[in-house]
C-alpha positions, 0 to 999 in steps of 0.5 A: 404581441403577447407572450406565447403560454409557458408548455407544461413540463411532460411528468414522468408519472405518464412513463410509470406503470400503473401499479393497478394494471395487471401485466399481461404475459407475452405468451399464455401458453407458457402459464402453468397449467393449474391456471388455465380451466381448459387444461383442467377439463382436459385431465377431467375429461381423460380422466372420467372417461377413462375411468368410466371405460375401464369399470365399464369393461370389467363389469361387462367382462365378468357378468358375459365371457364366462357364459354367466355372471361371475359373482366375486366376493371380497372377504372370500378373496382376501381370506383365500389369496389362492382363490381363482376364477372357475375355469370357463372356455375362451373367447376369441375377440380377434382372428388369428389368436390376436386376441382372447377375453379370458377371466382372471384376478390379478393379486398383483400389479402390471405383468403380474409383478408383486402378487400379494401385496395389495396394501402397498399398492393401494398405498403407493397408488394413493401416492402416485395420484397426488404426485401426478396431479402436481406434476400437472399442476406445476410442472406442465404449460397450458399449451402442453395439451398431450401431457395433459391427456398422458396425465388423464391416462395415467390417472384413470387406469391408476384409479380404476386398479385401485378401485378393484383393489379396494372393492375386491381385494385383486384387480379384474384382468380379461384380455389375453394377447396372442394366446396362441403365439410361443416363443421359440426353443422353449423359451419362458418369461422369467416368473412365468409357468408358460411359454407364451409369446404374452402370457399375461392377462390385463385390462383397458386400465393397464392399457391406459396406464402404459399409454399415458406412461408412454404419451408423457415420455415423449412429450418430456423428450420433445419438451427437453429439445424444444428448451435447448432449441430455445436456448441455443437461439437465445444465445445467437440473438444475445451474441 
């Protein structure tokens, strides 16, 4: 009878990761966003077809509502910062004074705040898109899709204002709400010559700004429970 064969002791090189396999994560949802090309063609196209929408508008706004082309000049408007657009009738876009198209040149930001400060609004608008797109890049997960729109949003109108702002020394308003709409006892807006319920003028770019703003608010705060969710049942499981 023969011996039988001596079994070869089992190496542990077989229980060794291989250092040339890259280790794939549990969940990809959670890698950051600059990783994934859908998160990027998501921000690009919100993004495009935001800024697209508000120059659309404006250019359609200021060659029709007035009943002619209103031709702006950009040394003229920065030279009279008293400058306005010649009065014209309004035009009713909803029933029930919902809503008006109403030319105007805003030398400020939204709700009219800090007129005549164009330089530092180009400046901080420069700011703001920088910081935005970092704040994409690192700080949202590829399965936060809705931030990534909050984000296209906000850049769009952003980039849109700032294009006036270059271009023609004030940002291009047109759409009045609730025109005929008064707040009672006589009341004002503080800063405001009127007692309109809305007495501001704005365009599709400050729309998407307040939008985004508010998407990526509320995104935050469901980011914020979801984390303490998880954290809470990680300690259930540990304990």
């Amino acid at each position: 009878m023969s011996a039988a064969p001596e079994q070869a002791a089992p190496s542990n090189d077989a229980a060794k990761p291989r250092a040339d396999v890259a280790t794939i994560p549990t969940d990809a949802g959670e890698l950051p966003a600059w990783r994934s090309p859908v998160a990027w063609c998501t921000l690009a196209g919100v993004f495009a077809g935001g800024l697209f929408l508000d120059l659309w508008s404006k250019y359609w706004a200021f060659g029709t509502i007035a009943g002619y082309p209103v031709e702006l000049e950009r040394e003229r408007i920065l030279s009279d910062r008293g400058f306005y657009v010649p009065f014209h009738a309004r035009v009713e876009a909803l029933p029930w004074d919902l809503l008006d198209f109403r030319l105007v040149l805003n030398h400020g930001a939204v709700f009219g705040i800090g007129q005549q400060r164009r330089e530092l609004f180009i400046v901080f608008t420069i700011i703001a898109t920088v910081a935005a797109v970092m704040l994409f890049a690192r700080a949202t997960r590829v399965r936060m899709r809705a931030s990534h729109v909050a984000i296209g949003l906000i850049l769009a109108g952003g980039i849109g204002n700032l294009y006036d702002r270059i271009i023609y020394g004030a940002v291009r308003d047109f759409l009045h709400m609730l025109p005929g709409w008064s707040l009672p006892n006589g009341w004002r807006w503080p800063g405001t010559a009127t007692g309109d319920v809305f007495p501001w003028v704005f365009n599709v770019a400050d729309v998407m700004l307040l939008c985004g703003m508010g998407i990526f608010i509320v995104t935050s705060f469901m980011e914020d429970r979801r984390a303490r969710r998880l954290e809470l049942e990680a300690r259930g499981s540990s304990a």
